[in-house]
MARZAPA-757810 format. One record per residue (C-alpha): residue number from 0; chain; x negated, y, z negated. Coordinates in steps of 0.5 Angstrom, whole numbers. Layout:
<pts>
  pos  unit      u      v      w
  NUM     A      X      Y      Z
...
</pts>
This chain:
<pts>
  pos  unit      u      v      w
    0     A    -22    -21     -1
    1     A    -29    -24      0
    2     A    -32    -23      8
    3     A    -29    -29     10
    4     A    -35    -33     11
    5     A    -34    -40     10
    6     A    -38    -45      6
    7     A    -40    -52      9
    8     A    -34    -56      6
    9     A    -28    -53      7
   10     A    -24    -47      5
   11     A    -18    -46      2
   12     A    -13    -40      3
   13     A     -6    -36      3
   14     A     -3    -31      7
   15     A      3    -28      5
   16     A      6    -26     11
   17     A     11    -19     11
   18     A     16    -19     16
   19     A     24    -19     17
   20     A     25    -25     21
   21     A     28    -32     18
   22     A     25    -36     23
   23     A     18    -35     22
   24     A     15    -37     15
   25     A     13    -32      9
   26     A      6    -35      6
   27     A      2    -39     10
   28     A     -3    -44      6
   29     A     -8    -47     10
   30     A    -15    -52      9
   31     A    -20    -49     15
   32     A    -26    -52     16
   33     A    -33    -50     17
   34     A    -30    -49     25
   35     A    -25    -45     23
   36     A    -20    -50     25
   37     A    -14    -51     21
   38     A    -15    -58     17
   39     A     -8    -58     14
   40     A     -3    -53     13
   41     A      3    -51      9
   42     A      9    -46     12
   43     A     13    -43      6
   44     A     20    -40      9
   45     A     24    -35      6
   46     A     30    -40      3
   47     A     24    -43     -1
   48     A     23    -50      4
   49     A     15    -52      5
   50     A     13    -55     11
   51     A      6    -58     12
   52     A      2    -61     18
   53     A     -5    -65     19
   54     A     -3    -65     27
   55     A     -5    -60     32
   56     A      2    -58     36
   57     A      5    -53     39
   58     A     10    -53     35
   59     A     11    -46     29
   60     A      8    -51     24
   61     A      4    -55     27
   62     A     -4    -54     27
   63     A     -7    -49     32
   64     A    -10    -51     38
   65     A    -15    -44     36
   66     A    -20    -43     30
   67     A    -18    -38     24
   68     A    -20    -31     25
   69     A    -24    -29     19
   70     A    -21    -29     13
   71     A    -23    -21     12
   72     A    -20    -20     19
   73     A    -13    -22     17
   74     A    -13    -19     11
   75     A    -14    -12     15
   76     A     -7    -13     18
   77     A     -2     -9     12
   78     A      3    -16     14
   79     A     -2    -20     11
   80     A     -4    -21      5
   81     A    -10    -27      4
   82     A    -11    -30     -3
   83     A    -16    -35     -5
   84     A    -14    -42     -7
   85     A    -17    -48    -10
   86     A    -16    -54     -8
   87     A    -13    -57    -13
   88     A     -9    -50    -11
   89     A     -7    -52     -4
   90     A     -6    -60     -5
   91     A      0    -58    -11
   92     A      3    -55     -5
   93     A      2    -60      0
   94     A      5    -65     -5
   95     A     11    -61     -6
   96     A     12    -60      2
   97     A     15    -64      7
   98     A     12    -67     14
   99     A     14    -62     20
  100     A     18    -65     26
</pts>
């Protein structure tokens, strides 16, 4: 994984989550910006649902009030896996998910 420096636009990335809760999402894809704030993201659930977001909420899949650690920060913790992505990549996820509530 690169050192989870972010460029002047923005920065696309996965993160597969290693856990044992049906609630929680397993891949995480995300569109930070030069601020490390969450632009849009994805949830992908066990059961396959992928559920977006462009708003900031408190909810599990809204957009987080707080920036993204570093992307070599997250990929550090053995329940994550950070890959990155194009795009082109996350816009073909976010076309196939549904709006959060």
């Amino acid at each position: 994984m690169a050192d989870g420096s972010i460029p002047n636009g923005p920065t696309y990335f996965a993160c597969r989550w290693e856990h044992e809760s049906p609630d929680d999402p397993v891949v995480l894809y995300e569109e930070i910006g030069a601020d490390r704030m969450e632009i849009r993201k994805v949830h992908e659930y066990q059961d396959g649902r992928l559920v977006r977001s462009d708003r900031v909420s408190d909810s599990k899949d809204g957009l987080s009030w707080a920036p993204v650690p570093p992307l070599d920060e997250i990929d550090a913790d053995p329940a994550f896996s950070v890959t990155s992505l194009t795009s082109a990549e996350f816009d073909a996820v976010w076309t196939r998910a549904v709006d959060a509530e």
